[in-house]
C-alpha positions in Angstrom: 69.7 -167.6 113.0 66.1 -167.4 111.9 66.1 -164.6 110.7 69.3 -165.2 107.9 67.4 -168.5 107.1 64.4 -166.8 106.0 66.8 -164.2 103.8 68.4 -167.3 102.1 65.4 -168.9 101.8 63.5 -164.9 100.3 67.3 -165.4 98.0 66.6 -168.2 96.7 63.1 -168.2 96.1 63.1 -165.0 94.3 66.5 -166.4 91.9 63.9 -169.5 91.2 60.8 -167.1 90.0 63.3 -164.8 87.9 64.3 -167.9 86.3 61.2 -168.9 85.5 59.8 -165.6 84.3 63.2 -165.4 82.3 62.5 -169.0 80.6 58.7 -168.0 79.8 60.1 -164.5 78.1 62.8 -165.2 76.9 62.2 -169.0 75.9 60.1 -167.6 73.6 56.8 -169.1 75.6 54.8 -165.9 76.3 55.8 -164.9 72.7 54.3 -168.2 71.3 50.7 -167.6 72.7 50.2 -165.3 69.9 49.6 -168.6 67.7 46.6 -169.6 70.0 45.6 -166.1 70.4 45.1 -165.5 66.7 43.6 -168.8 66.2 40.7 -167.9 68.7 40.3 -164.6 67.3 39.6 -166.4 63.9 37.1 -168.5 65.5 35.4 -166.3 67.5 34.8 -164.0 64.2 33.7 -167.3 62.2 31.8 -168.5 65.2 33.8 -171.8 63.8 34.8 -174.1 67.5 38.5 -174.8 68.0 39.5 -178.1 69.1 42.4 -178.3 71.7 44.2 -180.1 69.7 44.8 -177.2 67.0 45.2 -174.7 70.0 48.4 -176.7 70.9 49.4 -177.2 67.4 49.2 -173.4 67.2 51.9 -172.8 70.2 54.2 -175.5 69.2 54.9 -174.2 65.4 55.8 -170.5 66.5 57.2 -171.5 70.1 59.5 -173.6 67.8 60.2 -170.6 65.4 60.8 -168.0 67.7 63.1 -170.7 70.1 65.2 -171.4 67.5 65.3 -167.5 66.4 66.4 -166.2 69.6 69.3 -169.6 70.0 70.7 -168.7 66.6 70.7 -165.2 67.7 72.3 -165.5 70.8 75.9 -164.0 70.0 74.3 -161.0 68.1 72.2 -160.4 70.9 74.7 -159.6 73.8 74.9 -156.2 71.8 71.0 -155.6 71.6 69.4 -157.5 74.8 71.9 -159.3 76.9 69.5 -160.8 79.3 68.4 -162.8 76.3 71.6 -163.7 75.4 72.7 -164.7 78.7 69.2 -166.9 79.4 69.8 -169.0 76.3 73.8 -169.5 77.0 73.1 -170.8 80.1 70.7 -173.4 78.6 72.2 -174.2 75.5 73.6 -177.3 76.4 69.8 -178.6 76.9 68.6 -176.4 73.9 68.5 -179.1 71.6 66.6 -181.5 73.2 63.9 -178.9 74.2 63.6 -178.2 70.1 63.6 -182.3 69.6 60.8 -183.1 72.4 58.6 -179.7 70.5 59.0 -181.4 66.9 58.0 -185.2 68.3 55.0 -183.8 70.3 54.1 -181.7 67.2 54.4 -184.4 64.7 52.4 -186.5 67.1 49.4 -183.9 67.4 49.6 -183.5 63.4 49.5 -187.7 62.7 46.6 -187.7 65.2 44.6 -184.9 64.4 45.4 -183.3 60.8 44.7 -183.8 57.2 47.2 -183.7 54.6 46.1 -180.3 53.5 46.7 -178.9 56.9 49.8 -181.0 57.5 51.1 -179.3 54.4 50.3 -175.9 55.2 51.7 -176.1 58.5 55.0 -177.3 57.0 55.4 -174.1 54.6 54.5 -172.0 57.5 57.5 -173.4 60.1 59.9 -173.8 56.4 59.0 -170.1 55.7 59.9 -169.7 60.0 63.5 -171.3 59.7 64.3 -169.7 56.3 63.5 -166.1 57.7 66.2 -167.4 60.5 69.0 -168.6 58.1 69.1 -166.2 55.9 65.9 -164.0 54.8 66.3 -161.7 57.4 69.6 -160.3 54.6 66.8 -159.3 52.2 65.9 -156.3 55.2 69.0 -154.8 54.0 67.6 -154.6 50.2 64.0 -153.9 51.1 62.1 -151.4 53.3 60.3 -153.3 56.2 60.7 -156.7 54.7 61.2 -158.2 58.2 58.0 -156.7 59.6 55.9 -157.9 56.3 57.7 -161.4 56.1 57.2 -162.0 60.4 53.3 -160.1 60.2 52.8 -162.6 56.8 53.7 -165.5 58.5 51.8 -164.9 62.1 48.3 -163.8 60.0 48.6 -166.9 57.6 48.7 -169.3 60.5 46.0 -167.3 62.4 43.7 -167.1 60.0 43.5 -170.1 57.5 44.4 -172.5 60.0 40.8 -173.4 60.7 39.1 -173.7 57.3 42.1 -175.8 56.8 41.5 -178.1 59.9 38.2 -178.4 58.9 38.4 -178.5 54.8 36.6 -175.5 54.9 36.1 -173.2 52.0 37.9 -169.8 52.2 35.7 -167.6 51.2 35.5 -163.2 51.7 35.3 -163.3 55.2 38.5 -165.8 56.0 39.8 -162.4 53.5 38.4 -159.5 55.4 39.4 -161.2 58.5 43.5 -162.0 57.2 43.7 -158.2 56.1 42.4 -156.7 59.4 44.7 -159.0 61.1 47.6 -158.2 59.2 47.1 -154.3 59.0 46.6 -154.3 62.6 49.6 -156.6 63.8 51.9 -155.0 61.4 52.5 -151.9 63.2 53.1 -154.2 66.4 55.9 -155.5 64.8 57.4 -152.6 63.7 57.3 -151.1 67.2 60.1 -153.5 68.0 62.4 -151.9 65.6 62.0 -148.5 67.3 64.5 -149.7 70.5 67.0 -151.0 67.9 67.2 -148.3 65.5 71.0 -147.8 66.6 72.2 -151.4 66.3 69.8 -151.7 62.7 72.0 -148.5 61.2 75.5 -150.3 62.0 73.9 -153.4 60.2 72.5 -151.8 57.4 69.1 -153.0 57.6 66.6 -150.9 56.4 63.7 -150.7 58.9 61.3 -148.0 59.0 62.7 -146.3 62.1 66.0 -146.4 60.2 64.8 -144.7 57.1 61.9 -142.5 58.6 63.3 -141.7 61.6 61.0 -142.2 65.2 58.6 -139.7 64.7 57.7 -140.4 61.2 57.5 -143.8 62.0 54.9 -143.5 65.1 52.6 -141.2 62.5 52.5 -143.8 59.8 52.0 -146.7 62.6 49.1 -144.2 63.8 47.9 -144.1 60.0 47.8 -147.9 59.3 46.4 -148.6 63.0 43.4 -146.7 61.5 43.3 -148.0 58.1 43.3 -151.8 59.5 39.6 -151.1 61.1 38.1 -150.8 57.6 37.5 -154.8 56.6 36.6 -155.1 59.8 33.7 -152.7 59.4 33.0 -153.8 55.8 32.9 -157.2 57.2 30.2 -156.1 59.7 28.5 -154.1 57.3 28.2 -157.5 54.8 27.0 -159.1 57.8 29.7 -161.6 57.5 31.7 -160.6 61.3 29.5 -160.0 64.0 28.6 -156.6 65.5 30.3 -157.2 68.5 33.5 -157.5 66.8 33.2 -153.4 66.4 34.5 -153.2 70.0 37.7 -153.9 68.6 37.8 -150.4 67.9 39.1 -149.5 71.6 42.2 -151.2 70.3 43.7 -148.7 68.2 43.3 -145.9 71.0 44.7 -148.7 73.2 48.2 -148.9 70.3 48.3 -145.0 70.3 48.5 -145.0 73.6 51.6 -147.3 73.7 52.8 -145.6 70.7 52.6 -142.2 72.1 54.7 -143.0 75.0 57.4 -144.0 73.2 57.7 -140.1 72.9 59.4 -140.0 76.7 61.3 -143.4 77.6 64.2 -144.9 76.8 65.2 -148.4 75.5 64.8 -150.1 78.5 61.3 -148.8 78.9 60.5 -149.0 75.3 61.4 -152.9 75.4 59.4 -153.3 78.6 56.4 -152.1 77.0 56.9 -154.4 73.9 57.1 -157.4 76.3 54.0 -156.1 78.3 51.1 -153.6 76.8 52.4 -154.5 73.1 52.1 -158.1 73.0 49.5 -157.9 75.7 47.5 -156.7 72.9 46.7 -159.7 71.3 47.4 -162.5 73.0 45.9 -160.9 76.3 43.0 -158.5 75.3 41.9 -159.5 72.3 40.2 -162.5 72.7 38.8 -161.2 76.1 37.0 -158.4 74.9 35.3 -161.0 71.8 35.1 -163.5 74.5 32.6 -161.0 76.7 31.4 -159.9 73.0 30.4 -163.5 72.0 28.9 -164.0 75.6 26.8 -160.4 75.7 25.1 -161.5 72.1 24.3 -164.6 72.5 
């Protein structure tokens, strides 16, 4: 008797912690810390404090982006990840009022805390978001990589500028250093995605680098830029504008070719656990604990 109490209750404990590592994946909630994670990159690089007020203001605008992505995609994606697709139908009934309580908390945190020239900013930045969603993401059947360079675009902007903004600070050559090392080095993060979806991206017609290239082309040029990204970061550093302790970034791109290379010997449902786990780890994990222990160590 025990003992089949205990499995019910091993059932449906474990059916309680998938859900919840489902809603935190899925829900777009792990996904959304890259806001944060960015933002404290900045600041750590600027030695320019964050308030906790922007930090949350940082989750809520791409936790709202990406929520409303994966909802709108939900039909499209019982062909490309059905776990997805099954998570958000069994919550779209309360779908809606999860998106209305993120916009009221956001607007509250932006009446209470921001300036107009932030306020604005942060409204192109979630307009660009929903336009990419509606209808932008057509224009990657026109143009090569347009989804990779529209999502990396949007996720450096907010990273980087988002500060100086909150504080009416100048941008000046190191906010510019900082935005192209950021982009270059998150750009071939997001065109790792593509490489599980090349199939489902050819019956579209969208024209994504894996689609054109092919996967091995596409791992050497994601090698290439990789590389390339490090140099503003070391001109930064050489201007004395970025710390020196920012150059430990450098274990970073072994740390993508890694991922990259392994590509070489999985398959899709390997390839999209690593994307959930070392790729995104990347920068919302490792990132800003390595400048954290940087920042610490040169005090």
């Amino acid at each position: 008797m025990n003992a089949n109490l205990n499995n019910e209750r091993k059932i449906i404990t474990t059916k309680y912690l998938s859900n919840i590592q489902n809603e935190i994946i899925y829900g777009g909630y792990y996904t959304a810390l890259g806001g944060p994670a960015f933002i404290i990159i900045t600041s750590i690089l600027t030695k320019v404090p964050i308030p906790i007020p922007l930090l949350i203001i940082s989750y809520l605008i791409p936790l709202m982006v990406y929520s409303y992505d994966y909802y709108k995609d939900m039909d499209k994606d019982k062909d490309t990840n059905i776990e997805r697709a099954d998570h958000f139908n069994k919550k779209a009934q309360i779908y809606p009022y999860l998106m209305i309580s993120y916009v009221i908390t956001l607007i509250a945190l932006l009446v209470l805390f921001a300036n107009i020239l932030m306020i604005s900013y942060i409204l192109i930045l979630i307009t660009v978001g929903v336009l990419y969603t509606l209808g932008s993401k057509k224009l990657t059947k026109k143009i090569l990589a347009f989804k990779n360079i529209y999502t990396t675009l949007t996720w450096t902007l907010a990273g980087t500028f988002t500060i100086a903004l909150y504080y009416s600070i100048q941008i000046n050559l190191i906010y510019i250093l900082i935005f192209i090392f950021l982009f270059l080095k998150f750009l071939p993060n997001t065109i790792f995605f593509d490489l599980k979806d090349i199939k489902s991206d050819q019956k579209e017609g969208l024209k994504t680098l894996p689609v054109i290239l092919g996967k091995q082309k596409t791992l050497k040029i994601l090698d290439i830029i990789n590389l390339i990204a490090f140099i503003p970061l070391f001109i930064g550093i050489y201007l004395k504008l970025i710390p020196l302790f920012a150059a430990s970034l450098i274990i970073f791109y072994f740390y993508s070719r890694y991922y990259l290379n392994k590509t070489n010997t999985i398959d899709n449902n390997e390839l999209r656990m690593i994307g959930n786990t070392l790729a995104d780890a990347e920068f919302i994990v490792w990132w800003p604990i390595v400048l954290l222990i940087g920042q610490l160590i040169f005090i």
